[in-house]
N, C-alpha and C positions, 0 to 999 in steps of 0.2 A: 516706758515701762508701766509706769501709771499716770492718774493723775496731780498733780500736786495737791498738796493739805491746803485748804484754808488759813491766811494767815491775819487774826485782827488786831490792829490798833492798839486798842487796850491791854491792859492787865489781862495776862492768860487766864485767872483763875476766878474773873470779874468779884461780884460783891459775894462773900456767902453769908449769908445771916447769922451762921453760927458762932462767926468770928468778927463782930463788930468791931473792934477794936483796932483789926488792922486794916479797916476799908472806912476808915472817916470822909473820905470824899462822898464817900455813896450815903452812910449812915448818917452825918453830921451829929456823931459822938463825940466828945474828948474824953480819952480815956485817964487822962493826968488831972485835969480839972476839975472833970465831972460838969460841964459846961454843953448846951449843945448848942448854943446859940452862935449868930457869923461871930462873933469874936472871939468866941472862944476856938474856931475854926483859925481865923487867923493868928491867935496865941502857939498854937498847936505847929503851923508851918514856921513862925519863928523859932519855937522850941527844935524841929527836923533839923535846919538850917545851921544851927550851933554844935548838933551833935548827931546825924545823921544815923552814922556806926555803931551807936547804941540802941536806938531806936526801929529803926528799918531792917529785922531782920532777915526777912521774906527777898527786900531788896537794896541789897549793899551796893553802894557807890561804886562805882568804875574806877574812880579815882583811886581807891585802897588799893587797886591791882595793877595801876601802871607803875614804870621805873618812877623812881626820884627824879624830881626837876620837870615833869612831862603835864601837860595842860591840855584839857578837854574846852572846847569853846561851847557853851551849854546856850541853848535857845532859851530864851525870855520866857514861855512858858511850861518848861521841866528843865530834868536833869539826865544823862544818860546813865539808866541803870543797869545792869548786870544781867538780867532776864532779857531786857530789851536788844543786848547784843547777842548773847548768845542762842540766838535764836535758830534751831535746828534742825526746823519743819520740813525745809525742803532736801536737805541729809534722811531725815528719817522717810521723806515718803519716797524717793529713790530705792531706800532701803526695803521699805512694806514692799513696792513696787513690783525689784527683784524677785524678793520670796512669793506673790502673789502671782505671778508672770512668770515664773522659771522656766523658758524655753530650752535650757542645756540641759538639766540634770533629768528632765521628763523625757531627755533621745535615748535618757541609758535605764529607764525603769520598766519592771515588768508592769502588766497589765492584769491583776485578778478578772477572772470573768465576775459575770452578777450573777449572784445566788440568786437560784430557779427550782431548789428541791424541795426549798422548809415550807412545806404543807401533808397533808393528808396522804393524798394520792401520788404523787409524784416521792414524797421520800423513801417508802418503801422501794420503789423501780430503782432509786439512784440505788440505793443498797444491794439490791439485787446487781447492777450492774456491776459496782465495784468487787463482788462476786467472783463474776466472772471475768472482769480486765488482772484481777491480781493474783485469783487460783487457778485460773484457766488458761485466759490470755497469755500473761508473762510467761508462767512456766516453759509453755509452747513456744514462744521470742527465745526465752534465754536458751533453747534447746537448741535451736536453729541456729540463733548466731554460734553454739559451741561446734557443732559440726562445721560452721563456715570456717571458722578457727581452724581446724583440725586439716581442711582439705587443702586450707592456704597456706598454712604452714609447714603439712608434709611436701608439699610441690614448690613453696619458696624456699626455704632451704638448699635445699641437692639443686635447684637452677642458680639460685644468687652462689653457690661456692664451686659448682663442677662445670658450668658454664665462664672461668672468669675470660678465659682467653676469645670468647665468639661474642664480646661484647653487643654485638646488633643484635644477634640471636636471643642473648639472656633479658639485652634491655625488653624486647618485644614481648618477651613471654612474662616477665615483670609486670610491664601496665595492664596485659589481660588478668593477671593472680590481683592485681589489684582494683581491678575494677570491679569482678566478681566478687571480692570480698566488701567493697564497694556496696555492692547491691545487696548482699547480708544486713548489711546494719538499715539501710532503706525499711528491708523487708521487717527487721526485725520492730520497726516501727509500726508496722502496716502504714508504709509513705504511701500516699496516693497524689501523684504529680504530674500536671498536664501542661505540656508543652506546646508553645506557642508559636510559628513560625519554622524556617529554618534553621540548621544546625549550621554554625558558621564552621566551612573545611575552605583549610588551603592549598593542598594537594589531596591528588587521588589516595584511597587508601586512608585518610587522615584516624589515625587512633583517639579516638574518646578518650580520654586519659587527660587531666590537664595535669600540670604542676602547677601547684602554689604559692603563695608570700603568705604565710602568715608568722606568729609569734612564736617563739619558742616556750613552748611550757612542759612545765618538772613532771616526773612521776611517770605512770606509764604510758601518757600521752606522747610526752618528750622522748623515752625509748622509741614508740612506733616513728616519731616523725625522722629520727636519727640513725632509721635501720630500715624500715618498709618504705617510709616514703621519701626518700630519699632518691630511693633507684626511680624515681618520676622526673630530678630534677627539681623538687621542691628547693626553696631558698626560703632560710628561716633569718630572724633577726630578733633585739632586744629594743622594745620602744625605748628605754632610758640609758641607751648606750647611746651616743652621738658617734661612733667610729663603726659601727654600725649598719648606720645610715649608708655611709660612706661606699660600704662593702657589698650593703644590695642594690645600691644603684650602680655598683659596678658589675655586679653577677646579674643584674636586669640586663644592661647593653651586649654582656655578650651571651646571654640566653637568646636575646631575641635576634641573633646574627647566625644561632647555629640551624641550618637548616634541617636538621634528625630529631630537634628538639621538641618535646610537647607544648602546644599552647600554654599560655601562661593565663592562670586564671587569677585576676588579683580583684580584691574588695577595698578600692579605691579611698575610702570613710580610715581605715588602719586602726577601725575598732568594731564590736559588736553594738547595732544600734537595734532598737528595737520594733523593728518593721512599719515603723508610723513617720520618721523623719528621714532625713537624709542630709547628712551634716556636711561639710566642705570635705570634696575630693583633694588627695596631696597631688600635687603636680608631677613628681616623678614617673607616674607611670606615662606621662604623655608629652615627656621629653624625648621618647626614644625613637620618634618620626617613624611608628609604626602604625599598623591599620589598627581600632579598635575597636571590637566590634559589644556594645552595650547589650547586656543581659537583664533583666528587670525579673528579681521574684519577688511574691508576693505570698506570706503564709495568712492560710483562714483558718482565725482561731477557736473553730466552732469544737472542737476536742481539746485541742493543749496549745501552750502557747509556746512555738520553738525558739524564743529569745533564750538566747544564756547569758542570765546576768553574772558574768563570773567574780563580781564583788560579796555576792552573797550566796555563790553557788557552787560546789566543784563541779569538774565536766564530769564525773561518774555520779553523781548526784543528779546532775541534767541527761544523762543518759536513760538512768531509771526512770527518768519521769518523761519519758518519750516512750520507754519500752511501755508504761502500764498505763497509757493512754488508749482510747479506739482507735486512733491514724493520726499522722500529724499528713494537713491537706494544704498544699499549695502549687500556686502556678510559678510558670518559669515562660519569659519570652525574648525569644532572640529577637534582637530588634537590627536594622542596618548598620551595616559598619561604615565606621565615620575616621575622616581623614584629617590632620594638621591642614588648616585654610591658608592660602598665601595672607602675610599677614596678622596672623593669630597667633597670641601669643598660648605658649601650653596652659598659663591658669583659664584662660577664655577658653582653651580649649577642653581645660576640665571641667568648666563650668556648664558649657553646653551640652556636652554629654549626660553630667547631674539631671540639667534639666528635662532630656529626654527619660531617664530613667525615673525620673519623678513622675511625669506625665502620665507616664505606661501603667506602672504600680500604683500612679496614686497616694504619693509619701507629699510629704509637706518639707519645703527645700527651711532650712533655719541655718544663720549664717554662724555657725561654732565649726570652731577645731575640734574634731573628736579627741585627740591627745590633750587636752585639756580635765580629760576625765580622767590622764593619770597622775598630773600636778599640780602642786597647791597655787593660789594664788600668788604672784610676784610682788617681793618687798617693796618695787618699785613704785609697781600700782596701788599698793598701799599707801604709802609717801605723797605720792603724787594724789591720791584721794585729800588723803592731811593738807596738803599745801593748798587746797582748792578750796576745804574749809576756814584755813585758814587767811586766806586772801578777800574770802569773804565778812569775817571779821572785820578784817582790816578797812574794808570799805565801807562799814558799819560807821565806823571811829569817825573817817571823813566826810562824811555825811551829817555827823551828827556835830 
């Protein structure tokens, strides 16, 4: 993580001039005597010697801090002090190191662009611009997406309630009302996205439409995903539930057994990272000894940047600031689908796929759990850091 601190010999705080008093080795003061000659040097460590604890403030005896009864074997030329043991250098530069280095908490942070207006000639245009993306542009999104509103909803209705018994029928005309409305929200960004390769289909006829894994969330997010996308076959879950778990890796095996079923589009990370890394895949999705075929996008953040950091952001807050952008621009590539190898285990096999997807995109593979971004450090690890300091201690003692 870093490198280690420097660690010297001596007294941390060596000589300082200003405090003669308590560096007579350096000074050859005595500050009792008023002597500076060697005897009064050697008067001075007989004086230590008798009363230590009163005298050494800076640096108390070891000895005042073991149990009763407990004995330090002291080498001929010092004593073991109290600074000398606790000496905490390589705790603290682990520490600097961490904060210095932070590979984890930099997969989930936005990215400001660099300011490019503050001058002359360029601020006036950015202002002009903002003009037009907020009194022009948006207006014109938010118009567009309300009529997408309007059309999706008078036609999902009367099919999701007058269609229940032609199930095939209603499911079909479902994933069109939803992909069309699909394409509203695209537009209302002005997406501009260029796709790469083929389109992985399994059967003839294959519907564009996937169904999802993602998070269940409150508000009106959670109404659409509990009532529109639903009819896709989405499968929602709580990352801090553990029974959960349980329930989507069981509606995983038998989604991908039902042959009427939409593909399953799953974001393997099981968090929002911010198009620069790509954190450890869960295994689950490549337990199910099905084909997986690797998708790699890539957003250019030369307009806005489509991360949602949803710690400091709601999704209707991240919505607006896509609508009153110029475009959010990025690529998409299907890349070959890949099989379970005789042999391989599913995390290898998660991991290869990672690396194909990193390759293509261009993300930088960093070995974190993304659900780590939802819980606090474990008491354990805490402990277990203590015990390591403190072992170290201890071996201080034996040494000395």
């Amino acid at each position: 993580m870093g490198e280690n601190m420097r660690r010297d010999s001596g007294p941390p705080w060596g000589c300082d001039p200003v405090v003669p008093e308590l560096h007579d080795s350096c000074a050859g003061y005595d500050s009792i005597t008023g002597r500076s000659d060697s005897t009064a040097l050697m008067n001075k460590t007989v004086t230590l010697k008798s009363s230590s604890s009163e005298l050494d403030f800076d640096r108390p005896n070891i000895e005042d801090y073991l149990p009763s009864g407990s004995t330090i074997q002291q080498e001929p030329h010092g004593k073991l002090f109290l600074h000398d043991l606790l000496n905490i250098s390589p705790t603290l530069s682990e520490a600097a190191g961490a904060i210095v280095d932070d590979s984890f908490t930099r997969c989930f942070k936005s990215n400001p662009p660099e300011p490019w207006n503050w001058n002359v000639y360029l601020f006036p245009l950015w202002c002009f611009g903002v003009v037009i993306r907020y009194l022009i542009l948006f207006p014109i999104r938010v118009l567009g997406l309300t009529i997408g509103w309007i059309i999706f909803l008078s036609s999902f209705i009367p099919v999701h309630f007058l269609l229940k018994g032609q199930d095939k029928l209603r499911r079909s005309i479902e994933r069109s009302l939803v992909e069309m409305m699909c394409s509203f929200f695209v537009a209302s960004w002005t997406g501009v996205v260029k796709y790469h390769g083929p389109r992985p289909s399994r059967r003839p006829k294959q519907m564009t439409a996937f169904a999802v894994i993602m998070q269940k969330h409150p508000g009106w997010v959670g109404l659409l995903q509990s009532t529109i996308l639903e009819s896709l076959g989405c499968i929602w879950f709580n990352r801090t539930e553990a029974k959960d778990r349980e329930i989507v890796a069981r509606k995983l095996r038998d989604h991908v057994q039902g042959a009427d079923n939409n593909p399953l589009l799953i974001f393997p990370e099981g968090t929002c990272v911010n198009n620069h890394y790509t954190v450890m895949f869960k295994k689950g999705a490549f337990e199910l000894d099905s084909t997986v075929c690797p998708v790699a996008i890539k957003y250019n953040k030369i307009f806005v940047d489509a991360f949602w950091n949803s710690r400091k952001q709601s999704f209707t807050m991240h919505l607006l600031q896509l609508m009153t952008s110029w475009a959010v621009v990025c690529d998409v590539w299907y890349l070959e689908p890949q099989n379970l190898k005789p042999g391989e285990t599913p995390i290898e096999f998660a991991e290869r796929v990672r690396d194909i997807i990193s390759v293509r995109a261009g993300l930088k593979k960093v070995p974190w759990d993304g659900y780590l971004k939802y819980s606090r450090p474990s008491p354990k690890h805490r402990e277990r850091k203590q015990q390591d300091f403190a072992d170290s201690v201890l071996r201080r003692l034996k040494e000395k």
